[in-house]
C-alpha positions as CSV (number, residue, x, y, z in Angstrom):
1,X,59.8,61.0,101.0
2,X,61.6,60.7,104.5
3,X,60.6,64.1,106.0
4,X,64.5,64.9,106.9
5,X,65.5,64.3,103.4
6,X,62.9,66.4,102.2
7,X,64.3,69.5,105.0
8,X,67.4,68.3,103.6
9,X,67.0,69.8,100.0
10,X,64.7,72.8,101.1
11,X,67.3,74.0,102.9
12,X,69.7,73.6,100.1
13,X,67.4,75.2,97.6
14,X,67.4,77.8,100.0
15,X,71.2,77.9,100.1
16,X,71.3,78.0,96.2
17,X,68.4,80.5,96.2
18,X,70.6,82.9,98.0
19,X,73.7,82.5,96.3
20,X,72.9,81.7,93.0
21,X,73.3,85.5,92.1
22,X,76.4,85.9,93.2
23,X,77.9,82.6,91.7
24,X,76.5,83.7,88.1
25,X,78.0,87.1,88.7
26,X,81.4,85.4,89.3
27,X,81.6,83.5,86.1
28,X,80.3,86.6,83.9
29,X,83.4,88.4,85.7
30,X,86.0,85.2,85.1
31,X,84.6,85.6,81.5
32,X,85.3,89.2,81.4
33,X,88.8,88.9,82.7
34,X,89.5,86.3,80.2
35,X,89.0,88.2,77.3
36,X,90.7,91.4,78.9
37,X,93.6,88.9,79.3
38,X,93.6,87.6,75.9
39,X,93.8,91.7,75.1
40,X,96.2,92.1,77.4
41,X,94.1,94.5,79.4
42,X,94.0,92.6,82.5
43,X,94.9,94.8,85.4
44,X,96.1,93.6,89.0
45,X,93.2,94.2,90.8
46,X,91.0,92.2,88.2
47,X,93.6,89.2,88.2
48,X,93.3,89.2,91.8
49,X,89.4,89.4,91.7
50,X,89.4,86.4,88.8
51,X,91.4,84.7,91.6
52,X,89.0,85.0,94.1
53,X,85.8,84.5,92.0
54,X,87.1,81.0,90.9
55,X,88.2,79.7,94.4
56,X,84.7,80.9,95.3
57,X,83.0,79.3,92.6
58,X,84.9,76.2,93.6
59,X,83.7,75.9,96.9
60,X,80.0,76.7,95.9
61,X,79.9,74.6,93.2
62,X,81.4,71.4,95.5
63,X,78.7,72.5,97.8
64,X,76.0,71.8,95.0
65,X,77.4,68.6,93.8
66,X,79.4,69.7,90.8
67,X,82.9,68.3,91.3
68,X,84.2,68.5,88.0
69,X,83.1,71.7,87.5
70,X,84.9,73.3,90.7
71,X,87.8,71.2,90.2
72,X,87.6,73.3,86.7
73,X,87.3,76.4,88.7
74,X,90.6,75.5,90.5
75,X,92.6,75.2,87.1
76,X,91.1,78.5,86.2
77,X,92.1,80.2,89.4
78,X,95.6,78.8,88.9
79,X,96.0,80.0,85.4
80,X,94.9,83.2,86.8
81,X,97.2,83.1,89.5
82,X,100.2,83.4,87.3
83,X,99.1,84.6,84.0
84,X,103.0,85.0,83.1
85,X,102.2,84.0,79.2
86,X,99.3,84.0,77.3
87,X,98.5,82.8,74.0
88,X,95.0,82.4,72.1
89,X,95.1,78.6,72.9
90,X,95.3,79.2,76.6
91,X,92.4,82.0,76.3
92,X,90.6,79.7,74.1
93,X,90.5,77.3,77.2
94,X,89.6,79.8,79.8
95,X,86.6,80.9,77.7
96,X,86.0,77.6,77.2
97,X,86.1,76.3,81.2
98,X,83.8,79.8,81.7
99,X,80.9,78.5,79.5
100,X,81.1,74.7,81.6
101,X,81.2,76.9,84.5
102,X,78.1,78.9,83.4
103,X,76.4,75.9,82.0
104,X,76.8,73.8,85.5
105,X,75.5,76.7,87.1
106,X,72.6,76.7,85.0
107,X,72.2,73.1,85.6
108,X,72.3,73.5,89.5
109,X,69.2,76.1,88.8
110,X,66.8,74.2,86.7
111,X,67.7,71.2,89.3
112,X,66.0,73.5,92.6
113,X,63.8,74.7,90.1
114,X,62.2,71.2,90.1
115,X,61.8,70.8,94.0
């Protein structure tokens, strides 16, 4: 392998290596404030943080190659945005777009895992 390429994907195992923490950690807390929204337990500060997480998640997960799966954690920031009615069908969803999100992050990990 061209020795550049090989620098190339070091230094974003690296990358991952150091944020892969912290991007799991984000999905487990979109998760949480999905079901505390389907309770209707959500408060402001966790809406904002669910905000946050996904946008985050978004850019990291662009970063790694996974486009569906941060143009997913857009629509889940959005929802989360403006959360002005909920019904089990839209929880359903967001539980559902947290498992893909968990699951490409998983996939990202075994990938570096095999450098």
């Amino acid at each position: 392998m061209v020795p550049e390429i090989q620098l190339a994907k070091r230094f974003r195992m690296h990358l991952w290596n150091r944020h892969s923490a912290a991007t799991t950690a984000r999905v487990r807390r979109l998760d949480k404030a999905t079901l505390l929204l389907g309770s209707d337990r959500l408060n402001e500060q966790q809406r904002q943080q669910a905000v946050l997480d996904a946008f985050k998640l978004s850019g990291s997960l662009s970063t790694f190659g996974a486009v569906a799966s941060s143009q997913r954690a857009l629509e889940i920031g959005t929802a989360f945005r403006t959360p002005t009615w909920v019904n089990t069908v839209e929880v359903a969803r967001l539980r559902s777009g947290c498992l893909e999100l968990l699951q490409s992050v998983q996939q990202i990990s075994e990938t570096f895992s095999r450098i």
